[in-house]
N, C-alpha and C positions, 0 to 999 in steps of 0.2 A: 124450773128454778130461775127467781130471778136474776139479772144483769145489773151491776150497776152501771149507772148514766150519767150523763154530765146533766144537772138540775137547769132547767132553763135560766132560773137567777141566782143568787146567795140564799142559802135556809133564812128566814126571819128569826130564829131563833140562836143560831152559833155560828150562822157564815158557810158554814160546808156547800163546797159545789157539785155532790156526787150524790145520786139518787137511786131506789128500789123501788118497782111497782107493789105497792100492797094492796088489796082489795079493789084496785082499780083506781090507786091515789098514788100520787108521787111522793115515797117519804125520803127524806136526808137521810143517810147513808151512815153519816156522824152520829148525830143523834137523836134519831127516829122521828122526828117533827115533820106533819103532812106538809108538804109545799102550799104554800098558799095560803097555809091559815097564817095569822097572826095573833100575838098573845093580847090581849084585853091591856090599852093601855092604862084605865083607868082603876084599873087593879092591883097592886103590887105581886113582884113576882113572889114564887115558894120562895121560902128560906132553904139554903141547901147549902151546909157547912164542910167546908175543905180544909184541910191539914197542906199545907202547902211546902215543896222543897225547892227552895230557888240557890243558885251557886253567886256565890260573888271571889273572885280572886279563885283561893283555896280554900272557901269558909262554904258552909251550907246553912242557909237559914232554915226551921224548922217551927213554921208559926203557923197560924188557922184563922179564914176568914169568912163571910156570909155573903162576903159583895169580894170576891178575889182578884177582879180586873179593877177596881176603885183601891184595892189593898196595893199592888202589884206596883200600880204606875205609882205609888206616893215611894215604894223603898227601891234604893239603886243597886239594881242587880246584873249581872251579865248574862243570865242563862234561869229560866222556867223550867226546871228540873221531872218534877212529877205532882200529882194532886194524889191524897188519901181523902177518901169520902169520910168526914164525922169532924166534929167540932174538939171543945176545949179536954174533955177528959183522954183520947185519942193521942192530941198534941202531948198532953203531959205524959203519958206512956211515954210518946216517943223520946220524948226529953229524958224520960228517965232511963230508957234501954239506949240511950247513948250519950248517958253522963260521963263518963270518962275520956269523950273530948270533945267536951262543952269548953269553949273558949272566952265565952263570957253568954248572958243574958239566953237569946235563942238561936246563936252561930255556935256551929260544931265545925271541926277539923274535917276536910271530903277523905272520910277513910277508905277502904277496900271494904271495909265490914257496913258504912254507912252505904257507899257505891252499890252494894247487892242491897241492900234493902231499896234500894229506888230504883234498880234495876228490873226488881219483882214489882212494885207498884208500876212501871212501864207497861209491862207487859198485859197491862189491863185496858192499854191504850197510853195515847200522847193527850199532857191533860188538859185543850181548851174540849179537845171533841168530847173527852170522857165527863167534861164539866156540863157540856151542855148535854149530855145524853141522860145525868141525872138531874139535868135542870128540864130538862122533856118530858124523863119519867114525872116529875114530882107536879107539873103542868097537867097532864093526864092523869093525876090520880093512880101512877104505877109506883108512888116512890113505897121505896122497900126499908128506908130508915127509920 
């Protein structure tokens, strides 16, 4: 069984410093990317759509994006909350299974009822690793969406 390691450098692909031997390769730990490869710069990455939960104050924003670190840095948040993997129809569920405290536009009230639903998306992981892990699968030809 393997050990995780501390990766000689940063993953090239999400930063993770902790690694597993597989097949005789060092992969991140994070999110499966062999150490050493890097992704084809002259390529664009997969598309890999996130439903994103950030906190500001007492408010939860509840939006979706395809570039979510370019999305991220433009709105002023206090706290990266959790990622749900799927785009625009995903978001509107969400919005509608917690319309009743929508405070305006795509901020909702941080309720107890909104708290467990992102307490359950946690537990899928904390979401740069779990972004880059279906940014790896979708790089490999593993993506599942």
């Amino acid at each position: 069984m393997s050990k995780e390691r501390t990766l000689p450098g940063p993953c090239a692909l999400c930063g993770g410093t902790r690694g597993l031997r597989r097949d005789g390769s060092w992969c991140c730990a994070s999110c499966g990317w062999r150490y050493g490869d890097v992704p084809d710069p002259d390529l664009p990455l997969p598309r890999v759509d996130v439903v994103y939960y950030i906190r500001f104050d007492r408010r939860v924003k509840i939006g979706t994006s395809r570039r979510p670190r370019q999305r991220l840095a433009s709105i002023r948040h206090d706290e990266l909350l959790a990622f749900e993997r799927g785009g625009r129809p995903v978001e509107q569920s969400r919005h509608r299974e917690f319309a009743s405290i929508r405070e305006g536009g795509e901020w909702f009230t941080f309720t107890d009822d909104l708290r467990t639903h992102i307490d359950g998306l946690r537990r899928e992981g904390e979401p740069w690793p779990l972004y880059g892990r279906w940014l790896s699968n979708a790089l490999r030809g593993l993506d599942s969406s």
